[in-house]
N, C-alpha and C positions, 0 to 999 in steps of 0.2 A: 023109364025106371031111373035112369041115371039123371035124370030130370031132376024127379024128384028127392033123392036122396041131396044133390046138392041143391036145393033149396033146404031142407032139414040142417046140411050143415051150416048155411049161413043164416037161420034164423037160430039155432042152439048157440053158434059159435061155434071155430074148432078147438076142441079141448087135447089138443092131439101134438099140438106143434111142442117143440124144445123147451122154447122161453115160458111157456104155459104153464110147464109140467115145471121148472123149475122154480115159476114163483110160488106153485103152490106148496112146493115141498118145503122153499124159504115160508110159509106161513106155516105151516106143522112143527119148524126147526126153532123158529127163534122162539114162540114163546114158551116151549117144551123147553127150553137149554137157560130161559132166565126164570121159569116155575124151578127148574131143578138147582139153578144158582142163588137162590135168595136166602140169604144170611136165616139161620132158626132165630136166632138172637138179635133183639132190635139194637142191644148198644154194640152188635157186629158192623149193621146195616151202618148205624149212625160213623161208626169207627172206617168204614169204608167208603162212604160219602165225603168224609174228611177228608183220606187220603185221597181221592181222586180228581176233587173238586176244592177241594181247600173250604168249604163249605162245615159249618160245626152243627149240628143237628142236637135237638135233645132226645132223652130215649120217647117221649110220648109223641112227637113227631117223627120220631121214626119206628113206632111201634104202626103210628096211623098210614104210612107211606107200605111198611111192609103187608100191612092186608090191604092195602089199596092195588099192588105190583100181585098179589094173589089173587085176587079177585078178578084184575082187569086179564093175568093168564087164562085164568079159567073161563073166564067170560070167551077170551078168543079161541081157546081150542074148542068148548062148545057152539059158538058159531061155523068153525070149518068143520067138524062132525056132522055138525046140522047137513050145512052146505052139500059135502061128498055124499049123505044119505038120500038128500035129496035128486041128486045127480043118478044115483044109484038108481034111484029107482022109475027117476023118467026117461033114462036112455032104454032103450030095447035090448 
């Protein structure tokens, strides 16, 4: 029995150790904190880009970068969603 259970965990992987658990919560965290950070207003976005980078943007380029910075959050919290369902529901 203990046989087999570790062979399960090292064909699963272990999802159990510290560092594991903490990259995955760094994947829930960040792009939840820069979905919630992103300027409503593209000449914020463009006005912030400045200040940070010395970089001058126009609003149509930064109207295009602020749904591209939405899109690609959404994109990734839909994939760890996916991810953990799928987790869900092959572990026993």
């Amino acid at each position: 029995m203990k046989t087999k259970s570790r062979k399960l965990c090292k064909i699963r992987g272990d999802y159990g150790s510290l560092g594991r658990r903490a990259a995955d919560l760094a994947g829930w965290i960040v792009p939840s904190a820069i979905l919630a950070l992103v300027p409503k207003c593209p000449m914020c976005l463009a006005a912030y880009i400045a200040v940070w980078t010395g970089l001058g943007l126009s609003v149509a380029v930064a109207t295009n970068l602020r749904v591209l910075i939405i899109v690609m959050c959404v994109i990734s919290l839909l994939f760890l969603a996916a991810r953990r369902t799928r987790r869900s529901i092959a572990w026993p």
